[in-house]
C-alpha positions in Angstrom: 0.0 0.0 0.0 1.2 3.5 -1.0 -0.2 6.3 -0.1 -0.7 9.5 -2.2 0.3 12.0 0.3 0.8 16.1 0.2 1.7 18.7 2.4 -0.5 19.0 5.6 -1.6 15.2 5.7 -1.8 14.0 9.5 -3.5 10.7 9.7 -1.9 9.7 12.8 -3.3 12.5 14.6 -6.4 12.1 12.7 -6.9 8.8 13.7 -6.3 9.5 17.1 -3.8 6.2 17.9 -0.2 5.5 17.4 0.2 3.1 14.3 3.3 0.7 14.3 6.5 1.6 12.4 8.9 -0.5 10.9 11.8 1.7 9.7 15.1 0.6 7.9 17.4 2.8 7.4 21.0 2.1 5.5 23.5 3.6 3.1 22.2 4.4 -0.5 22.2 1.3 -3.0 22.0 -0.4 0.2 18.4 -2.1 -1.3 16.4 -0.4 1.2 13.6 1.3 -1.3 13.2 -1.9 -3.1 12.9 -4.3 0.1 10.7 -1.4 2.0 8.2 -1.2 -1.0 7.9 -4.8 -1.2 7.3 -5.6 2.7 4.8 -2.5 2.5 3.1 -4.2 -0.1 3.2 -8.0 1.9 1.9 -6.5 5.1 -0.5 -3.8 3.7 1.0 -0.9 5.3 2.0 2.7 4.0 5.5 3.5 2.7 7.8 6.6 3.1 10.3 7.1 1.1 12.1 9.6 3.0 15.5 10.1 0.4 13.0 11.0 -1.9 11.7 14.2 0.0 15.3 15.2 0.4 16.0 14.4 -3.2 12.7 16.8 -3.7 13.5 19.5 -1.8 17.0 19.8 -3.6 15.3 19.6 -6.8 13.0 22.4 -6.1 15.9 24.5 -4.7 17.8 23.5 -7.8 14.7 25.0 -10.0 14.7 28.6 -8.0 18.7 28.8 -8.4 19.0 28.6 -4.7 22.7 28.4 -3.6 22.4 24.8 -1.5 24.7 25.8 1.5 22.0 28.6 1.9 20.6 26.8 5.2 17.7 29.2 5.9 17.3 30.1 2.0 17.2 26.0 1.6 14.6 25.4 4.6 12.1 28.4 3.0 12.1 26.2 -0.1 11.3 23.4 2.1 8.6 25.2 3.4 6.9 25.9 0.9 7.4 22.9 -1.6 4.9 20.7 -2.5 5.5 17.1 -2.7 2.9 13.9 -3.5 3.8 10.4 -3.9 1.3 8.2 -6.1 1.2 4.8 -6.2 -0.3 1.0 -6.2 2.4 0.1 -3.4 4.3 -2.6 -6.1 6.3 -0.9 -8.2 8.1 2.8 -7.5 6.0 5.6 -7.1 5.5 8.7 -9.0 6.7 11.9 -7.2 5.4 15.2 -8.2 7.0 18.4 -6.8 5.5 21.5 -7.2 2.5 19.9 -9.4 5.5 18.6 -12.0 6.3 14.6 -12.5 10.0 14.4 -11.3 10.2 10.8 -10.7 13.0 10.5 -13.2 14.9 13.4 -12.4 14.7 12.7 -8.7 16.7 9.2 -8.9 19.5 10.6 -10.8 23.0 10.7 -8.9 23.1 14.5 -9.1 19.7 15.2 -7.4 21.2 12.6 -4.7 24.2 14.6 -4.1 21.9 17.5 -3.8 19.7 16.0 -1.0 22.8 14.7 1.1 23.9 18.2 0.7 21.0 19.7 1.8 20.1 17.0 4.6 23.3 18.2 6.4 21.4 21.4 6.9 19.6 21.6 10.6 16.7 24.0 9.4 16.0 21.6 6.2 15.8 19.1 8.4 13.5 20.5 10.8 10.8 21.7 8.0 10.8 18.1 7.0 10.4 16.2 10.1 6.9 16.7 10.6 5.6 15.7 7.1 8.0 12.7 7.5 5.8 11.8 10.8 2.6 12.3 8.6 3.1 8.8 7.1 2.4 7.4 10.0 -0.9 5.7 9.5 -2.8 2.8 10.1 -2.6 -0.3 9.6 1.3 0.9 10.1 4.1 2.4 7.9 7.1 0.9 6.4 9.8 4.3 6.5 12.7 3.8 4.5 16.0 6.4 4.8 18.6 7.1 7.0 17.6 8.6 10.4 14.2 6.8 10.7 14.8 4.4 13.3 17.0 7.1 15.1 15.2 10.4 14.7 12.3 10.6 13.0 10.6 7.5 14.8 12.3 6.4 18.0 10.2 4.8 19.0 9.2 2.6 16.2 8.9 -1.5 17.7 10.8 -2.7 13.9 13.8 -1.7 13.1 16.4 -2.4 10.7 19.9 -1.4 9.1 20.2 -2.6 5.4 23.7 -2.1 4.4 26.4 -3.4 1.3 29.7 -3.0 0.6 30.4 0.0 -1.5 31.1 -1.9 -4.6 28.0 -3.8 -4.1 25.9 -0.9 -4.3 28.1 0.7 -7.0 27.4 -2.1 -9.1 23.7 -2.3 -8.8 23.4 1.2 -9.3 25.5 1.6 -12.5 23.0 -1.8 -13.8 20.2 0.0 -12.8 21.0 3.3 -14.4 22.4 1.8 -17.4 18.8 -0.3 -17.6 17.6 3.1 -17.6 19.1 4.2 -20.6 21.6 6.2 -18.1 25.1 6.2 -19.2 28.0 6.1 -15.9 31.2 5.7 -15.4 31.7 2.9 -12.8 34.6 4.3 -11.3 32.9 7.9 -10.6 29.4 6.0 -9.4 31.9 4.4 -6.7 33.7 7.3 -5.6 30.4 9.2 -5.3 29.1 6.3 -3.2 31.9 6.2 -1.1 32.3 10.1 -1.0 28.7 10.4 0.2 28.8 7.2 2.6 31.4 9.5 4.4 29.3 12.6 4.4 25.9 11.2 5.9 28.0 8.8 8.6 30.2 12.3 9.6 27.3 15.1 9.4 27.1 16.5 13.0 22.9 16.4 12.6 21.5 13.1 12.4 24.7 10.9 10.5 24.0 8.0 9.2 24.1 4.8 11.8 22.1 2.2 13.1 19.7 2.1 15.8 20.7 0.6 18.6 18.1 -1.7 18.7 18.4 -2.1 15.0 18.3 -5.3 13.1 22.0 -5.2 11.5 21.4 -6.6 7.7 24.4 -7.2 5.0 22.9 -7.2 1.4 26.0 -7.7 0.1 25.4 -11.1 -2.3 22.0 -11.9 -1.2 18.9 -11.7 -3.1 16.1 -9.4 -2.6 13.6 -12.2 -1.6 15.8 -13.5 1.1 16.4 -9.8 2.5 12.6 -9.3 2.4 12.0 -12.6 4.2 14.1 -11.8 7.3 12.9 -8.2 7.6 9.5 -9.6 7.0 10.0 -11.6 10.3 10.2 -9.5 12.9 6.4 -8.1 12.3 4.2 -10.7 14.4 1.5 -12.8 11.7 -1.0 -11.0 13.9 0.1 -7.2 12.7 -0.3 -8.4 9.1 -2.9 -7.9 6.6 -5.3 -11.5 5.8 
């Protein structure tokens, strides 16, 4: 289940309870988005693809000509973009920023850089914590990113780390990319991997580590079913749909 979501959406507080979280958080290329969509899907919950907002938010700077080590200029833009995921909760969503279709344009490696840039930024941050918690909705919400499990919902019951070794992940992104029609050097994916692995694990506002009560995963030669199946585990029969 995906939800199509905007600006000023609430549902936890609308529905008046706290709905369970399972967030799993890990370095990019890590196979977080794919394995988060698909356990969404398997126990009928919402999905949050937090990189995404970042990604969005960088993109709509990008579009105004805003300098991106403009904190405050950064956080305005934040403010006062509008972002919507739609989707059947199988395949990726569409994102639409600002009433435009940027699905495309967000998964490419420069509008990454530009949201790890931006995500260092404390008031960026802060203007998108609250529509990150807006997810939160029953039956529950699978959160995908980086500080989920650590930040944005301490105190979610599920939690996991997803990781891969750099040249894992550099790999299945220059397939992935070059499926795409995308061409990449593979030596410049890596060391802008590796470059940004450093950034979001040394940033001095929520870096990039695992919960402590996080689920430590390694990706690294496994398939996508058999990383789906163990994070699929730790949700009780009970909390998932017929």
């Amino acid at each position: 289940m995906s939800p199509s979501t905007s600006r000023g959406r609430d549902p936890a507080t609308a529905a008046g309870a706290v709905a369970p979280v399972l967030t799993i958080d890990g370095p990019s290329g890590s196979g977080k988005g794919t394995v988060s969509r698909m356990v969404a899907h398997a126990l009928g919950w919402h999905y949050l693809d937090s990189g995404a907002l970042y990604r969005a938010v960088g993109l709509a700077a990008a579009w105004e000509q805003i300098d991106l080590s403009d904190a405050e200029a950064v956080a305005a833009c934040a403010s006062r973009t509008v972002i919507r995921f739609d989707g059947d909760g199988e395949g990726e969503p569409k994102v639409w920023v600002n009433g435009k279709d940027a699905t495309h344009q967000l998964r490419m490696e420069t509008a990454g850089a530009a949201a790890s840039a931006i995500a260092a930024h404390p008031p960026v941050r802060g203007a998108l914590t609250d529509l990150q918690r807006s997810f939160r909705a029953d039956p529950g919400l699978v959160a995908d990113g980086r500080d989920m499990g650590t930040v944005i919902f301490p105190d979610a019951p599920f939690k996991v780390f997803l990781t891969a070794s750099a040249e894992e992940r550099a790999h299945r992104r220059h397939k992935q990319l070059k499926e795409k029609g995308v061409s990449v050097n593979f030596d410049s994916l890596l060391h802008e991997i590796s470059a940004r692995d450093e950034r979001d694990a040394s940033r001095a506002v929520a870096p990039l580590k695992p919960a402590p009560n996080a689920l430590f995963l390694d990706s690294t030669g496994r398939s996508i079913g058999e990383v789906v199946q163990h994070v699929l585990a730790l949700v009780p029969e009970s909390m998932r749909r017929p």
